[in-house]
Structures are given as structure tokens and as C-alpha cells.
KOLFI-716206 format. One line per field, with one value per residue (C-alpha): x, y, z. Coordinates in steps of 0.02 Angstrom, whole numbers, plus 50000, padded with zeros to 5 digits. Layout:
BEGIN
xx	[X	...]
yy	[Y	...]
zz	[Z	...]
//
This chain:
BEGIN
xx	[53197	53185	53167	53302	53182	53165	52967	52944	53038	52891	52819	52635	52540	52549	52759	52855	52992	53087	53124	53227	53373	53440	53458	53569	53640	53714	53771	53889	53937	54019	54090	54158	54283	54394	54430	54494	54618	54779	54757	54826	54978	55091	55056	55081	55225	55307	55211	55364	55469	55335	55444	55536	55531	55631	55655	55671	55843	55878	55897	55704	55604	55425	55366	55484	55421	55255	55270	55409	55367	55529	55519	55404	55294	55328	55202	55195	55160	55026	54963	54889	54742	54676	54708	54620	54475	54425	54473	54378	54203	54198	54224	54093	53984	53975	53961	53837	53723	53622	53611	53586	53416	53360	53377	53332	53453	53419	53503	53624	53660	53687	53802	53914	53912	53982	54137	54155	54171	54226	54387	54432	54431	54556	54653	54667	54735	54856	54892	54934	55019	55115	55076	55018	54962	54805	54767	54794	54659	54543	54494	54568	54502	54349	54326	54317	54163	54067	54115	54030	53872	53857	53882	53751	53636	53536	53544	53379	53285	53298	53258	53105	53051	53079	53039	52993	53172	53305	53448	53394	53370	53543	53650	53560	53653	53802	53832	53863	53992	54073	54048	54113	54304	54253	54182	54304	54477	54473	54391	54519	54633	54566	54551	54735	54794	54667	54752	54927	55065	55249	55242	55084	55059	54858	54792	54732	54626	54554	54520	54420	54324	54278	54208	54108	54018	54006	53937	53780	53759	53772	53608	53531	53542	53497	53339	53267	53275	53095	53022	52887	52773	52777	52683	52686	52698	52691	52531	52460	52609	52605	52738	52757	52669	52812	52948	53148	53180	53335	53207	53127	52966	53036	53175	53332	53402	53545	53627	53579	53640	53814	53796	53709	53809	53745	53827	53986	53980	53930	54044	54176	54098	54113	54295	54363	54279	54334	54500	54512	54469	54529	54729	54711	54627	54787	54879	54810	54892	55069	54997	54962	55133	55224	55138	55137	55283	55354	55190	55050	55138	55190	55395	55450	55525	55503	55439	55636	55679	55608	55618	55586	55473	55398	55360	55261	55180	55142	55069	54937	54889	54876	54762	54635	54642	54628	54469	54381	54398	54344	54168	54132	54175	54016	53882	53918	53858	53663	53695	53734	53630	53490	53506	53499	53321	53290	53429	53448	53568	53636	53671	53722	53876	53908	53933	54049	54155	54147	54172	54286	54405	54404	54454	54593	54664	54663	54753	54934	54903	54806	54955	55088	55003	54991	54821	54757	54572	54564	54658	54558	54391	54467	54482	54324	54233	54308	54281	54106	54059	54190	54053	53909	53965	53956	53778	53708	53752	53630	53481	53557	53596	53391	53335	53424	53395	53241	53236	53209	53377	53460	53552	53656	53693	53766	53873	53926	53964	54071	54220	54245	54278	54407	54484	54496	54542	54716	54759	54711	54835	54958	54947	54951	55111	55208	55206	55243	55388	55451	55404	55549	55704	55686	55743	55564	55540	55419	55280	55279	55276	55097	55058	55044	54958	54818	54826	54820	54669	54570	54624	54530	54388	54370	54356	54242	54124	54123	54054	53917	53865	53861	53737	53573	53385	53435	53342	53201	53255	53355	53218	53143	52926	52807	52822	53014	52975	52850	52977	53114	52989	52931	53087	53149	52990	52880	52765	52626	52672	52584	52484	52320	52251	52300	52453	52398	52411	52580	52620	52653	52843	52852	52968	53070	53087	53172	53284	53328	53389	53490	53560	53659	53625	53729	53865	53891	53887	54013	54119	54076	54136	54287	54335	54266	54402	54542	54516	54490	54675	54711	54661	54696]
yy	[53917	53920	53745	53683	53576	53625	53591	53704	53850	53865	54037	54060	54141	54324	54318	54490	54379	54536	54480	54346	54442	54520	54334	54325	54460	54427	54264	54314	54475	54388	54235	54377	54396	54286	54387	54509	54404	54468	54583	54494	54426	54589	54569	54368	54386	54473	54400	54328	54458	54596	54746	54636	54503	54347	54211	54032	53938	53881	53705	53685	53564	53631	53526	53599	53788	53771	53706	53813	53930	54033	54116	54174	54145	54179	54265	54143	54014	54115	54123	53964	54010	54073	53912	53817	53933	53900	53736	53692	53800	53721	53548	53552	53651	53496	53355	53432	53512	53368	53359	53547	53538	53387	53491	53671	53838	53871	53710	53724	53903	53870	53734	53869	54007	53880	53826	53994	54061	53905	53910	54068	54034	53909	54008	54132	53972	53924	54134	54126	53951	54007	53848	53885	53705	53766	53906	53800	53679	53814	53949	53862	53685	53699	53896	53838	53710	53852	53944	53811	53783	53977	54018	53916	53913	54047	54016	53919	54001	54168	54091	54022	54185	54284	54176	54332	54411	54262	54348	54502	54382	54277	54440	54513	54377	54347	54515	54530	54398	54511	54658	54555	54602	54787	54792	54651	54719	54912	54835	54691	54831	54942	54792	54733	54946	54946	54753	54786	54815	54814	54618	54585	54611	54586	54462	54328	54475	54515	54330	54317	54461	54440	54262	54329	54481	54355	54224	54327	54401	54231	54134	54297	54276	54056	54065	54208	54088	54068	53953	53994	53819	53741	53817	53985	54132	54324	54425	54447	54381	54203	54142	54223	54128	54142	54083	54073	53914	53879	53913	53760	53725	53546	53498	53374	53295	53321	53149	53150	53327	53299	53189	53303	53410	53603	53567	53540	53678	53804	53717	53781	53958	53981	53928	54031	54186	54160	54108	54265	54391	54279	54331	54506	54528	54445	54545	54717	54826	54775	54750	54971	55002	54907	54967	55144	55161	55322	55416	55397	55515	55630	55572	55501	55334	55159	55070	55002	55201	55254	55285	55191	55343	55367	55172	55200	55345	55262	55099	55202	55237	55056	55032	55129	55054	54891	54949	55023	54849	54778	54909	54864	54684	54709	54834	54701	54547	54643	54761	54625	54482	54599	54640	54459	54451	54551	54515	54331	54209	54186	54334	54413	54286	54336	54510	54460	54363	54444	54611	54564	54466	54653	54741	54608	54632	54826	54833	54840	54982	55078	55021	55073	55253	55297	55338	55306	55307	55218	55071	55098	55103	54948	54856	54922	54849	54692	54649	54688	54567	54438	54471	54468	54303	54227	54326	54258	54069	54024	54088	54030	53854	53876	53901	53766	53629	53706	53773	53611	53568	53722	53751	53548	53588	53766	53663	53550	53672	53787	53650	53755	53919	53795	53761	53944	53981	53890	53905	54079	54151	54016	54098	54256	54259	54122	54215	54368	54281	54199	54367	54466	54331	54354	54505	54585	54762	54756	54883	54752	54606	54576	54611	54414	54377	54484	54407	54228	54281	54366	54201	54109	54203	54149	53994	54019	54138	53971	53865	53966	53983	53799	53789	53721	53686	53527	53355	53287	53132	53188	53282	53208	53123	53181	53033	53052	53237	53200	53074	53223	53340	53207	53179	53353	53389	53488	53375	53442	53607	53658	53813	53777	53966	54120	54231	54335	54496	54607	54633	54796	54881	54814	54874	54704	54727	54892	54836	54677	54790	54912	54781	54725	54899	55012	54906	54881	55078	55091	54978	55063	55250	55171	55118	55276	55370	55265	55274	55446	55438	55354	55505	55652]
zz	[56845	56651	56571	56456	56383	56182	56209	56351	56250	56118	56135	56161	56044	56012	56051	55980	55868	55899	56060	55975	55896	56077	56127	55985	55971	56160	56124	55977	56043	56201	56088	55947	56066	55977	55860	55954	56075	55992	56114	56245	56141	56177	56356	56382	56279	56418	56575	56653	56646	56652	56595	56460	56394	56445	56289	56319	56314	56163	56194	56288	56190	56134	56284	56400	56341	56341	56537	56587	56715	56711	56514	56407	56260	56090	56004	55855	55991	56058	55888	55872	55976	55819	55727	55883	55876	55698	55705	55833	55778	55621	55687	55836	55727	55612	55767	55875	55728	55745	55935	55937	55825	55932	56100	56029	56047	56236	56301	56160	56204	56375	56358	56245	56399	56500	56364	56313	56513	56569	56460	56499	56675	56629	56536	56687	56785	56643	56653	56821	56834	56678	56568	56382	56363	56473	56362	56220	56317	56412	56266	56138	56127	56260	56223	56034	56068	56140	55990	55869	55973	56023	55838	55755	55919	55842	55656	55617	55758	55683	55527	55592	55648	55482	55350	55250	55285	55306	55252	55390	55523	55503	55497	55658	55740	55653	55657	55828	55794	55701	55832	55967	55958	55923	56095	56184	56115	56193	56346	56380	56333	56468	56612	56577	56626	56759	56851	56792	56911	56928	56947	56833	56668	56719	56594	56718	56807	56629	56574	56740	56731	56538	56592	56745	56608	56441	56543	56632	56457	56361	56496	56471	56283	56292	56426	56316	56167	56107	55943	55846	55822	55679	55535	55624	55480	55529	55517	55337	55257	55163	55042	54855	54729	54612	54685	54658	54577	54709	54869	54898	55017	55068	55191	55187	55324	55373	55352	55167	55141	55104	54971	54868	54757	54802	54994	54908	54771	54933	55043	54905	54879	55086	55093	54929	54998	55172	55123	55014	55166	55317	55270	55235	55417	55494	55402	55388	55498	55428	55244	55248	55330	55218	55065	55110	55218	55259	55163	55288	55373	55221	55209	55049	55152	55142	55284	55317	55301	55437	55610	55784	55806	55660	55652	55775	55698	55592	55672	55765	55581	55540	55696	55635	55459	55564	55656	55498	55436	55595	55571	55380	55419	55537	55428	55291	55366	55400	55250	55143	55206	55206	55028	54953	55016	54891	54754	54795	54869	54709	54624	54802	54797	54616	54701	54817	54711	54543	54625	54758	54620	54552	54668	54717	54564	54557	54741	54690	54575	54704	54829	54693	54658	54813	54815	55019	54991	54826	54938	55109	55002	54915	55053	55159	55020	55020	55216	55181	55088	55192	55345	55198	55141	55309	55365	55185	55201	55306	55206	55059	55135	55201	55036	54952	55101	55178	55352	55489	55499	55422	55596	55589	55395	55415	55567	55448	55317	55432	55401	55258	55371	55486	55332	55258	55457	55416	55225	55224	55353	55288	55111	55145	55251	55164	54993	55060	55158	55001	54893	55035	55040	54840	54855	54823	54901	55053	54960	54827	54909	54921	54756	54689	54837	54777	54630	54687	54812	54637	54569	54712	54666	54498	54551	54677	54559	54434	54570	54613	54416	54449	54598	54540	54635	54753	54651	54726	54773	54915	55019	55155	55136	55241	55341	55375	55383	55547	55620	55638	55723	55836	55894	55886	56010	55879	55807	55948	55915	55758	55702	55639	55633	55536	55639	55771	55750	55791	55966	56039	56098	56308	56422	56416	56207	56238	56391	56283	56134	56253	56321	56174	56068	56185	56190	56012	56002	56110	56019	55855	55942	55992	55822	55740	55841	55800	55609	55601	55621	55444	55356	55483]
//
């Protein structure tokens, strides 16, 4: 059996570091699912009554409905899985950061295969025992641990391994974060038809078998966790002799970290962007129909105009606008966080915010014209550099703080995404709310939330400008520095000697990459066909 010890997951010399992206890529693919559970909302909406649905009495007390075994759920109720999710990353992100670089990703990864498939096992139980206080508990709550640990699990170990390419390595992983709805969503889809029957709407099949297939892939992904030792530096590269002002050679701890003022300045940056793009994914599939109405299929009709049939025309059109955001959402995070390795941190977030405060603004005319791809493109763009500005915040967060305890500060800094993860939403459908009962026509009502949102922006945009190289008083000595590595089990694991040269392509490398490569181009076919129907 593999050892969960962090020492014993060192890898000997002459280790392919592209062995470590699979493991990471499997981890995030299977805990992406998240994003994808409003999937199941249709169906547990109606899991009572099967056929149709059967609403609560009026007079049940929240307590009473969530343990009532005799109606179903509302969908808003269901709803606040997401809020849980996010929630609940951010926050065990930031408490177990530390403990996470003390033990090393394997154990760490481990523990977040058996949240992740452990809560939806409990789900299935609060499925089949028809209590939504167990989902609430299972996926929501204990699923959204494994979500914090299985999310940052591979962030500094990746860096490690691709110190010449940081912004590469963090969106390998966290772009299977991104990917991991693409590929969950049409295959809960397809699990739920395959279980169903006249008396089951087959959810608590699905939940089950999702747990059985993301927890073999998630200890796949943790025992194939390897570190490089410390000092370790790929063949015939060595650090640029010029160097970025804002990428520093020295480290901070992480208890000293938040009282420096570059956390809080990128703490703001991460929460304005997210906050930004967070909404409009919520939203996107009624944001298109309500803009465009009647026209996405060719009929000069508001969206209140039409149809019961050509509503849902017209929502199959919506899907695949959904989807295509889904796919750019996931290029952008390696696309993006590739680029800054060779634009910057910096002036990559300037990107996303100057441009992306743009392009907000310019939305209600493209919306108003009429003009489909100028909006599509619009928005394409936009959830690019959403799943760019997540991918980049690690490196940038490694260059500012240095790199031995990137993995606790990105965990604290991902309070900002549980933030965004409830204000976002919260703006986005409020206004437009408030925008409709004053009297405001449904194609328009959007249109000051995308100002607000460019407004955000701004804001954001003026706190990077503000982000300067961290002081040196608040790095750690070289004494301090050797105290964390002896207790985080590295201090004996140091490279003297120049890299070894490259290794060669083994059979394991390729089955590792298939492993996680065929599935994400499955996902990625699936989606292709559904948004070929927004423009056929």
C-alpha cells in the first residue's frame, strides 16, 4: 500500500513531472461536478410525485418541508447547494491550508475523495429517505470540504514542478475544475434515463454510481501525487537574471500573510472578477432568451410572445449558449494562465478587467441590435478570462508570497470566491427582479446589471494598479524558513546536484493522460453538439 506520509511521496531522482498533472487533473475533474448539479434539480423537484410534481402545504414550516417525506422540493430550496458548495470551499480552503502543506497533497487528496464520495453517498440516503436536510449535510456541507482540500490539493505541487511555467502548471489543474460539469452533467443526465422508472425519478441510483467512479478516479489522482525535493529545478533551466520586480525568491508564511496589504488588494481583484462572471453563469440560459426572445428562432416576438412550444425551441438554444460558456470557461483557465507566464500576473489581470469592464458595458447594445454573435462572442470572451482569473491566482499569489506555502494562502484567499459565490448570484437576480416589477421590459432588464458588473470592474482594475512587490519585513529568515520545512518533512529532502536530465514517454505517462484526456474530450464533443444549435 502507498504511504500517506508527505516524506515518503518525494520522487526519486529522474521523476517525469508530467506525471503530475493527470493526478490533478483527476482530482478536479471528479470534484467539477459541482458545477454541474443543477442537473438533478428538475428531477428532485418532482421525486415524490415522479410524473408531477406535488408542492408542500402551505402552512409546513421550513423544518417541516425539508423532513417531509410526502411533497416535494422547491427548486429555490434545492438551490442552496450551490451557496453550500462555495461556501464551504472557500472556508475549508482557508482552515486546512496550513494542515494541508504540513501533510503534503496525497493525504490531503485522499481525505477530499472520501468527502467528495462520501457526501454523495449521503445524499443518495437523504434521496431515498426523502430528507433535503441530508443533502444539505452530505454534498453540501461534507461534499464542500472535499471541495476545498481537493481544489487546492494540487496547487503548490504543480507549482513546484514548473517553476519555469507557473501559470501552465496551475491551469492544468484547475482546468479540469472547470471541465468537471462538462463531463458530469450529460453523464448524470444519461444515468438518471438509464435508473428511472414509473416510481423513480433515479437520482439516488446516479448519486451512488457518481461516488463509486469519482472516488477510484480521485485515490488514483492522490497516491500518484509526487514532490520534487527541495531545490529541485528542471534540466538546463535556472531562474532569469532579470527578474519581475513583483516575483520574489523569498517566502511568507502563511500566518503573516494576511496582514500584508497585496493579500488584501488580490483578495479584492479575485472577488470583483468572480463576482462579475459568477451571476451571468447562473443566469445564462434565461439571460439569451430573455434578451432575444422570439428571434433565435427568426419570429419577431418577445420572450412573453411566444409559445409553450416555441419556448422550448428556444431553450434548447439557450443550452448550447450555456455549454459554449461552460467550454471557454475551461480553454481560458490554461489559455489564459498560460499566457501570463509570458505577459505577467499583472498586466494579465489588467486584461481581464479592463477588457472585461468593456465588453460589460457594450452588452446591452449588442443585446438591443440584435446582433447574436457580437453577444455570444461577448460573452465567450468574458467566461474566459472568469476561468483565467482563477487558473492565474495562484502563480500570481506564488510570485508575490513565494512558493512554500503558496497552497495555505491561495486557501485562505478563496474566501473571496465564497464571497463572490453569494453576492454574485444575489446581484444578478435581485436587479433584474426589481428592473421587471418596475415595469421594465424583460430584453432590457439586464441592462444596469451589466453596468453595475463593468462598474465592479473598475474597481477591481484600480486595485490591481495598486499591487506592489510584498516589503521585506514580512518574509520569512532563513532560520524560520528551515523550521517550516522541518516540520513540513522537507528539510532532508534537498537537491544538491544539477537536474537530471529529461525522462523519456512510459507506458504509465500515456495511460495516466488517457485516463483523464479522453474523458474531457468526451465532455468537450458533447458540448460542441449542443452549441452548434445557437447558430444553426
Amino acid at each position: 500500500m502507498l504511504s500517506l506520509r508527505k516524506e515518503d511521496t518525494i520522487a526519486p531522482d529522474g521523476y517525469n513531472r508530467w506525471r503530475v498533472p493527470p493526478a490533478a487533473l483527476a482530482i478536479h475533474l471528479s470534484i467539477g461536478m459541482a458545477y454541474g448539479f443543477s442537473v438533478f434539480w428538475l428531477p428532485l423537484s418532482h421525486a415524490v410525485g415522479v410524473n408531477e410534481s406535488i408542492p408542500c402545504a402551505g402552512d409546513l414550516s421550513f423544518i417541516e418541508q425539508i423532513t417531509s417525506r410526502y411533497c416535494d422540493w422547491k427548486i429555490s430550496m434545492l438551490g442552496w447547494m450551490y451557496t453550500l458548495f462555495f461556501v464551504l470551499l472557500g472556508s475549508s480552503a482557508a482552515i486546512w491550508g496550513g494542515w494541508l502543506e504540513r501533510v503534503g497533497p496525497r493525504k490531503a487528496g485522499v481525505v477530499s475523495a472520501c468527502c467528495w464520495s462520501g457526501g454523495l453517498l449521503i445524499s443518495a440516503i437523504g434521496v431515498y429517505e426523502h430528507q433535503l436536510w441530508l443533502l444539505w449535510a452530505g454534498s453540501g456541507v461534507i461534499g464542500g470540504i472535499g471541495l476545498g482540500l481537493g481544489y487546492i490539493s494540487p496547487v503548490s505541487t504543480l507549482i513546484k514542478w514548473f517553476p519555469d511555467r507557473r501559470g501552465m502548471a496551475a491551469g492544468m489543474a484547475i482546468m479540469g475544475f472547470g471541465g468537471g460539469a462538462m463531463i458530469g452533467a450529460p453523464l448524470a443526465d444519461r444515468l438518471m434515463n438509464f435508473f428511472a422508472t414509473e416510481n423513480d425519478v433515479g437520482v439516488w441510483q446516479t448519486f451512488v454510481t457518481l461516488s463509486v467512479l469519482y472516488f477510484i478516479l480521485m485515490m488514483g489522482g492522490a497516491l500518484l501525487y509526487r514532490l520534487p525535493r527541495q531545490g529541485w529545478k528542471p534540466a538546463g533551466w535556472s531562474p532569469p537574471a532579470a527578474r519581475n520586480p513583483l516575483i520574489t525568491q523569498r517566502h511568507v508564511h502563511v500566518k503573516v500573510v494576511m496582514q500584508t496589504p497585496q493579500f488584501w488588494l488580490v483578495w479584492c481583484v479575485l472577488c470583483l472578477n468572480v463576482t462579475a462572471g459568477i451571476g451571468i453563469i447562473g443566469m445564462a440560459s434565461p439571460l439569451l432568451q430573455e434578451i432575444f426572445g422570439g428571434r433565435l428562432i427568426e419570429l419577431s416576438l418577445s420572450y412573453h410572445e411566444l409559445e409553450a412550444a416555441q419556448r422550448t425551441q428556444i431553450a434548447g438554444i439557450a443550452a448550447g449558449f450555456t455549454g459554449l460558456l461552460s467550454l471557454f470557461n475551461i480553454v481560458g483557465r490554461f489559455f489564459w494562465s498560460s499566457l501570463s507566464d509570458y505577459l505577467g500576473r499583472k498586466f494579465t489581470y489588467f486584461i481581464f478587467l479592463g477588457l472585461g469592464c468593456l465588453l460589460y458595458a457594450l452588452i446591452p447594445s449588442f443585446g438591443k441590435s440584435g446582433n447574436l454573435t457580437l453577444f455570444v462572442t461577448a460573452f465567450c470572451i468574458i467566461l474566459s478570462m472568469y476561468g483565467g482569473g482563477f487558473a492565474t491566482i495562484p502563480a500570481y499569489l506564488a510570485d508575490l508570497f513565494g512558493t512554500q506555502m503558496v497552497s495555505a494562502i491561495h486557501g485562505r484567499l478563496l474566501t473571496a470566491w465564497a464571497m463572490a459565490g453569494v453576492f454574485g448570484p444575489m446581484l444578478v437576480n435581485y436587479i433584474r427582479e426589481y428592473q421587471l416589477s418596475a415595469g421594465i421590459p424583460q430584453a432590457a432588464a439586464y441592462n444596469i446589471t451589466m453596468y453595475i458588473l463593468a462598474g465592479l470592474l473598475i474597481v477591481g482594475f484600480l486595485c490591481n494598479a495598486a499591487i506592489r512587490p510584498v516589503k521585506e519585513k514580512y518574509f520569512m529568515t532563513d532560520e524560520e524558513l528551515a523550521a517550516e520545512q522541518k516540520v513540513s518533512h522537507e528539510a532532508g529532502n534537498i537537491v544538491v546536484s544539477a537536474a537530471p536530465s529529461v525522462p523519456g514517454i512510459s507506458a504509465g505517462l500515456v495511460i495516466s493522460w488517457l485516463a483523464v484526456g479522453l474523458p474531457l474530450l468526451w465532455g468537450v464533443y458533447i458540448t460542441i453538439e449542443k452549441a452548434v444549435l445557437l447558430f444553426h
